[in-house]
C-alpha positions in Angstrom: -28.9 38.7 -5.1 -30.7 40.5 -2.5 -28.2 43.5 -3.0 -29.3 43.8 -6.7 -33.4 43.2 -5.6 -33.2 46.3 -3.2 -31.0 48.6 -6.1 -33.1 47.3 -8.7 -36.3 49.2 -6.4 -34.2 52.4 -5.6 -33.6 52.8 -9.6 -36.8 51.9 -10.5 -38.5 54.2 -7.7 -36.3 57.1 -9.0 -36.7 56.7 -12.3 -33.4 55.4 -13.5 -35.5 52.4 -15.7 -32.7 51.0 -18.1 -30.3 50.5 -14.7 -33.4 49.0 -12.6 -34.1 46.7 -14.9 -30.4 45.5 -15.7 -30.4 45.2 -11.7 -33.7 43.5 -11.9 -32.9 40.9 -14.5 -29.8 40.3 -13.2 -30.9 39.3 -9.5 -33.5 37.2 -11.4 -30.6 35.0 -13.3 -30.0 33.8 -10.1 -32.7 33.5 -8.3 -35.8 33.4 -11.1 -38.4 34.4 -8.1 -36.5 37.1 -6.3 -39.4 39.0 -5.0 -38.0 42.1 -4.9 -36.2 41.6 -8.3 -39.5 41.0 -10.0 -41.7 44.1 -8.0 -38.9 46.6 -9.1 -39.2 45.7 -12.9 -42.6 45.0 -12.6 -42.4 49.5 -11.2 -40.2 50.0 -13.7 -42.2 48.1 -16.8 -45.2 50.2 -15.6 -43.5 54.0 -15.6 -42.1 52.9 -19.1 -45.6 51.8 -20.2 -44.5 48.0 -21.4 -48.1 47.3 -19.2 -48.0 43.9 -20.6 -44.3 43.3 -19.3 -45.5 44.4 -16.0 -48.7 43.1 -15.3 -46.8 39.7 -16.3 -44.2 40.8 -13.6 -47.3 41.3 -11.2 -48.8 37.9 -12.0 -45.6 36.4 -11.1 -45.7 36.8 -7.2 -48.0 35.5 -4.8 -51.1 38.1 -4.6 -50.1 40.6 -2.1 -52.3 43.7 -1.7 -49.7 45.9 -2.9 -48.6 43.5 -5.8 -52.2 43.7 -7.0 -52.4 47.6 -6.8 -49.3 47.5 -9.1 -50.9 45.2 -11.2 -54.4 47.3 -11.3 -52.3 50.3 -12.4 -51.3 48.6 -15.7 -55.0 47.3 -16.2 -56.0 50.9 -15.6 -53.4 52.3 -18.0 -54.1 50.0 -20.4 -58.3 50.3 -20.0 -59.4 47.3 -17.9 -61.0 49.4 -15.6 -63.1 46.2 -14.4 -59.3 44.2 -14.2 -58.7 47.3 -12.3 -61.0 48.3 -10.0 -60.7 44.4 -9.3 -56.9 44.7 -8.1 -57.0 48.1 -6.5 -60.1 47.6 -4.5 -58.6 45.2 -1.6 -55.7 48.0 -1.3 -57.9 50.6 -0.6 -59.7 48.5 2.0 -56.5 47.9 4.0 -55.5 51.8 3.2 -58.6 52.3 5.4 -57.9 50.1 8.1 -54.4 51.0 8.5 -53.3 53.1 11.3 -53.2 57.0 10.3 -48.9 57.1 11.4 -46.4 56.1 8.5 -44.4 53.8 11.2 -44.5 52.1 14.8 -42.5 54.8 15.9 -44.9 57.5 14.3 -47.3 56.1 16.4 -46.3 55.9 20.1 -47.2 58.1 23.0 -44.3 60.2 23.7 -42.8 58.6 27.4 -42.9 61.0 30.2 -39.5 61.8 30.8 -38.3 60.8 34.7 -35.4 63.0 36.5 
């Protein structure tokens, strides 16, 4: 189930929709609230335009920042730009506040090196 939730991402992320959502749907028969099952279609409803498909997909999961930002795509796409701004807003705040390295390990001081 997980398996199919990460693939399901990895296709949707590269563009390969029809396969991400086969991947997608098919991690969500067995487990109807995979997480990562319902993000990747939700990504790959949204670069097909089915809007309505994935703003239901967004609804779905809890409200996490990045869920919402998906979700305030579709609104945007479709013309809610109140929706929108709504949904994007809180990501932009934590894009702000987030540390300006990609990782942990991006962000460490370089140890001195001891002979």
């Amino acid at each position: 189930m997980e398996a199919l939730g990460y693939r399901c991402i990895e296709r949707a992320a590269a563009g390969d929709l029809p396969r991400a959502i086969e991947d997608c749907n098919a991690g969500l028969k067995l487990s109807p609230y995979d997480g990562k099952s319902l993000r990747g279609r939700a990504l790959a409803y949204l670069k097909m335009q089915a809007l309505d498909l994935a703003i239901a997909d967004y609804d779905a999961e809890p409200k996490k920042a990045e869920l919402l930002y998906g979700r305030g795509l579709a609104r945007q796409a479709k013309g809610d730009t109140v929706g929108a701004e709504k949904d994007i807003e809180p990501q932009k705040r934590f894009r702000l506040a987030s540390p300006p390295c990609s990782s942990v390990t991006a962000c460490r001081r370089p140890q001195p090196h001891h002979e």
